[in-house]
C-alpha positions as a Python dict, from the first residue, in 0.01 Angstrom:
ca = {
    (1, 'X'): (0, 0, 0),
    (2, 'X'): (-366, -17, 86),
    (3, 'X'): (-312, 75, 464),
    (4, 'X'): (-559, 195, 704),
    (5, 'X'): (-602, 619, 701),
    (6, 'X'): (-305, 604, 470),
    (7, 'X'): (-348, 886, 208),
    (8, 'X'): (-90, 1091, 365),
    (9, 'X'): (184, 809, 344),
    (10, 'X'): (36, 677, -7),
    (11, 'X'): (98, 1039, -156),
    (12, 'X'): (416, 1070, 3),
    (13, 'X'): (548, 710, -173),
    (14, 'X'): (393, 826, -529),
    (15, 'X'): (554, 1202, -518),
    (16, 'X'): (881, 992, -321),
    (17, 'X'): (856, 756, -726),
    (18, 'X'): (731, 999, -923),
    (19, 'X'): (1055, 1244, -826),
    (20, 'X'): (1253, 885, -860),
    (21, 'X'): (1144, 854, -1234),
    (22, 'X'): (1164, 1239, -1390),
    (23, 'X'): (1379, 1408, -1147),
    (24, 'X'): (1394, 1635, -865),
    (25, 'X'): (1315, 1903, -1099),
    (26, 'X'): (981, 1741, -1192),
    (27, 'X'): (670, 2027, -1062),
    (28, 'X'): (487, 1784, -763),
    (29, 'X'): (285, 1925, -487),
    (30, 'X'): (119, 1743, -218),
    (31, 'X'): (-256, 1912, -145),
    (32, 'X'): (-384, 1889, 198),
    (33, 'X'): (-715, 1988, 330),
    (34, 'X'): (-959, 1952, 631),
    (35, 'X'): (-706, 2083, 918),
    (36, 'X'): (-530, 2444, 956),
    (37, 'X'): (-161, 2521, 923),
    (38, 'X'): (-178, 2561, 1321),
    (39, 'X'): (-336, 2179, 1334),
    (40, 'X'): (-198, 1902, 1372),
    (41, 'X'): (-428, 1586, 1517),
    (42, 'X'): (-707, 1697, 1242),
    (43, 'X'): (-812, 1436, 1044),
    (44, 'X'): (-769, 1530, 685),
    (45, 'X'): (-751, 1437, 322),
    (46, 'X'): (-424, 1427, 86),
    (47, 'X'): (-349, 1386, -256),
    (48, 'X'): (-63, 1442, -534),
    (49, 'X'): (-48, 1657, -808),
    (50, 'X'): (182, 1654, -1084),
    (51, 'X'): (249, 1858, -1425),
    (52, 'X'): (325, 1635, -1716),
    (53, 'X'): (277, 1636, -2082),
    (54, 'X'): (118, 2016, -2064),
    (55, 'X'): (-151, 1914, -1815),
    (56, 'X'): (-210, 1871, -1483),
    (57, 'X'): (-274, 1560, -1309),
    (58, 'X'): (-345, 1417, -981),
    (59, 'X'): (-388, 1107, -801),
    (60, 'X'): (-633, 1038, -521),
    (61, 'X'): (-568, 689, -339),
    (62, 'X'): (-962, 655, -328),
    (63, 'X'): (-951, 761, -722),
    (64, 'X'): (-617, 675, -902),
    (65, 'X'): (-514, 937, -1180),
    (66, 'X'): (-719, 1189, -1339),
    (67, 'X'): (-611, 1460, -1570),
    (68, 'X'): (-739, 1823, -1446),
    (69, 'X'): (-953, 2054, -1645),
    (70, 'X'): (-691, 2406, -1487),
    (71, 'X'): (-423, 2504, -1678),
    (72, 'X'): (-87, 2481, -1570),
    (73, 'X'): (-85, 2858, -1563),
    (74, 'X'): (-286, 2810, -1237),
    (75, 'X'): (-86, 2519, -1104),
    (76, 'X'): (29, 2742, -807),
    (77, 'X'): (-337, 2895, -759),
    (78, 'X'): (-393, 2658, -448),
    (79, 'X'): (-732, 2739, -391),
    (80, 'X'): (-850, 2700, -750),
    (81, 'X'): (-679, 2345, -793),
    (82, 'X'): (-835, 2282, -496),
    (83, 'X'): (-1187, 2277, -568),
    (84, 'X'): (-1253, 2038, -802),
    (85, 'X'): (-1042, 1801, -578),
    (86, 'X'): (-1182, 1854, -240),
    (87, 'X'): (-1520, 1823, -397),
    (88, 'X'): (-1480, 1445, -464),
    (89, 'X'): (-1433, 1397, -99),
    (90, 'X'): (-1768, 1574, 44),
    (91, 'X'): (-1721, 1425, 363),
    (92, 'X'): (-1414, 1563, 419),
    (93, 'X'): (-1474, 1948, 520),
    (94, 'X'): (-1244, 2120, 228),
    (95, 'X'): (-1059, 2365, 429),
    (96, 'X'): (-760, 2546, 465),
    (97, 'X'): (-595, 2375, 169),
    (98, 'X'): (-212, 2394, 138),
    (99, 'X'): (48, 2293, -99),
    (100, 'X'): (321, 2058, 70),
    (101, 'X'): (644, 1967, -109),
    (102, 'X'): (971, 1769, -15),
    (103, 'X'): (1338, 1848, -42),
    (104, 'X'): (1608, 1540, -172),
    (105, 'X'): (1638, 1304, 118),
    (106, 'X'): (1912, 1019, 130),
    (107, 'X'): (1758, 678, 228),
    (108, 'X'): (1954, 494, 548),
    (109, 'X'): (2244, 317, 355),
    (110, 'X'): (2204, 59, 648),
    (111, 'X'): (1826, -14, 657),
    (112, 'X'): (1721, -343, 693),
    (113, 'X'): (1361, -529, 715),
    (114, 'X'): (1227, -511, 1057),
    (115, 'X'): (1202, -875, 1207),
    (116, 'X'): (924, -1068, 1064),
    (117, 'X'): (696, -1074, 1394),
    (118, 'X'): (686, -683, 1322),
    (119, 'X'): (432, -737, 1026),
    (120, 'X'): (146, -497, 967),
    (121, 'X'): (40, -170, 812),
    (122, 'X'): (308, 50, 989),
    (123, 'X'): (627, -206, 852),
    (124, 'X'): (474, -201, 508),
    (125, 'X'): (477, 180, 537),
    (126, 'X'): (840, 185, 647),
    (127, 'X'): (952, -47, 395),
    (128, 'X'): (784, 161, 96),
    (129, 'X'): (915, 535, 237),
    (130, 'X'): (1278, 360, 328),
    (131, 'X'): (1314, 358, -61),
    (132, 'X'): (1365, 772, -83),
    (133, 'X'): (1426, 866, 269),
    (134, 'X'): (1562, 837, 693),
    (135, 'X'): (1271, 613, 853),
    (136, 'X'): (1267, 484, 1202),
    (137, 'X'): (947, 231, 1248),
    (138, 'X'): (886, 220, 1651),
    (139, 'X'): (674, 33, 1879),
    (140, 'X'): (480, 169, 2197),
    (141, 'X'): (185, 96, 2373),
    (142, 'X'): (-80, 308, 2528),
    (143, 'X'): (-375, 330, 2773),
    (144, 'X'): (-724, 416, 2626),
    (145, 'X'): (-1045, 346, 2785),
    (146, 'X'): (-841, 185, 3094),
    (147, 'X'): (-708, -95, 2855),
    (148, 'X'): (-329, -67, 2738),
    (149, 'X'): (-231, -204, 2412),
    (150, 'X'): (28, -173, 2151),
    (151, 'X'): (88, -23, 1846),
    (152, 'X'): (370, 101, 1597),
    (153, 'X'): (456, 388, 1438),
    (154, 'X'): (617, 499, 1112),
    (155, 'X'): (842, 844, 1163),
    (156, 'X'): (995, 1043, 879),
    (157, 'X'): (1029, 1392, 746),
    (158, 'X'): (842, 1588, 453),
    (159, 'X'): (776, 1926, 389),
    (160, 'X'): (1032, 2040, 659),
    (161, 'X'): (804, 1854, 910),
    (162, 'X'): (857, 1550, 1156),
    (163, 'X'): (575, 1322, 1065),
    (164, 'X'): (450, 1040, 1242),
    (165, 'X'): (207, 790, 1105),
    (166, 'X'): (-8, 505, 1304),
    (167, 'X'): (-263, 293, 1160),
    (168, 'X'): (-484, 361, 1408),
    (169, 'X'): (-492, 776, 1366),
    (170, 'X'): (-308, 801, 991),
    (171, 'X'): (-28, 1112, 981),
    (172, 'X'): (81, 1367, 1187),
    (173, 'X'): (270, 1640, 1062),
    (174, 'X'): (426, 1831, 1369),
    (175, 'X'): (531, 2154, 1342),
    (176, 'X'): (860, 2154, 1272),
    (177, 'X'): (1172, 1890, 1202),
    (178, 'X'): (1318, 1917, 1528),
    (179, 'X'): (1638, 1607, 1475),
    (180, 'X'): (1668, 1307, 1369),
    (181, 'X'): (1389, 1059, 1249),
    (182, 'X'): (1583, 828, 1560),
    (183, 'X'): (1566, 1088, 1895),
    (184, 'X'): (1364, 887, 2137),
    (185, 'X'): (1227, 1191, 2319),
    (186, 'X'): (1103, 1376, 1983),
    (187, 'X'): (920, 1008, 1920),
    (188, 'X'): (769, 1007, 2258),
    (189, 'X'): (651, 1364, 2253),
    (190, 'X'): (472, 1327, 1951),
    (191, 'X'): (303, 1022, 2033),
    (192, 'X'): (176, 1142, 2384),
    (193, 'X'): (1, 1471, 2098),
    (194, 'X'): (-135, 1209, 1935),
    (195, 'X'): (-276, 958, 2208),
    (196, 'X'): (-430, 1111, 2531),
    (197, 'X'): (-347, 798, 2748),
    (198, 'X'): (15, 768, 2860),
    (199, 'X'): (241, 659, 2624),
    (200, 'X'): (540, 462, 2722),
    (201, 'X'): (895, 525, 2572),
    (202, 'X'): (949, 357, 2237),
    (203, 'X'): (1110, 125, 2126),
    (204, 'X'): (1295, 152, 1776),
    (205, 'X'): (1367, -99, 1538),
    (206, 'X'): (1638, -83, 1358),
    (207, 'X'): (1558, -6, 973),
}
């Protein structure tokens, strides 16, 4: 997709494809580093990883696909698949890496493309993660430095988490899925986590 501090969302839609092409039953993982499981605004790194054809692979949206060098054996040794990953991206600090994984999700059976004034990185991020699963793209606006602008914002669920993505600050992963990907409230709560100026109430368009 090529969006701004995207890697989250770009590992999301290649696990979201790969599970599309050999199955739900297909061994994926999401790897996440630089921010603790009791984080959540830390900037970070992610990437896929994927067992196929007796290796293991993964794909790094700065570095495409490489095959790993760790058996599969050690697929679920987190911190040894870790560290030949993390050490690509040295200036990203390489802790607390965790696994993340999804469960099925049914896509909107009414989705539609936002209206064309809508364009940007957060609509082309909606459009790609409608394909597998529930996304509500919202607007808002918000006050930083005295000067209020607007933005949009891309919220889904993955890993059991409600995840919100702006260009502006990448991914979020709160906590936990607290309702659906359209509660107002939830939307606004997370967004006034992520932005320290006030955040006005969303609005959602329809997807």
């Amino acid at each position: 997709m090529g969006v701004p501090n995207g890697c989250f969302v770009e590992t999301v839609a290649l696990l979201d494809d790969y599970a599309a092409a050999f199955g739900p039953s297909a061994w994926t993982r999401m790897l996440q580093w630089g921010a603790t499981e009791e984080e959540e605004t830390v900037a970070g790194h992610a990437v896929a990883g994927v067992e196929a054809r007796g290796k293991l692979w993964c794909w790094d949206v700065n570095f495409g696909w490489s095959a790993m060098a760790i058996p599969p054996a050690k697929r679920d040794e987190v911190a040894t698949v870790a560290v030949p990953l993390t050490a690509r991206n040295p200036n990203i600090s390489p802790r607390s890496p965790a696994y993340r994984f999804d469960f099925p999700q049914t896509p909107e059976t009414t989705a539609r493309p936002a209206p064309a004034g809508r364009e940007g990185p957060a609509k082309t991020v909606a459009a790609r993660l409608a394909r597998h699963r529930p996304v509500n793209l919202a607007e808002f606006s918000c006050v930083e430095n005295g000067v209020t602008r607007r933005s949009a914002a891309v919220v889904f669920l993955f890993h059991g988490r409600y995840c919100i993505y702006t260009p502006e600050k990448g991914t979020v992963p709160f906590l936990r899925a607290t309702g659906s990907v359209q509660l107002t409230a939830r939307i606004t709560a997370g967004l006034r986590r992520m932005y320290a100026g006030a955040v006005t109430e969303p609005k959602s368009v329809a997807w």
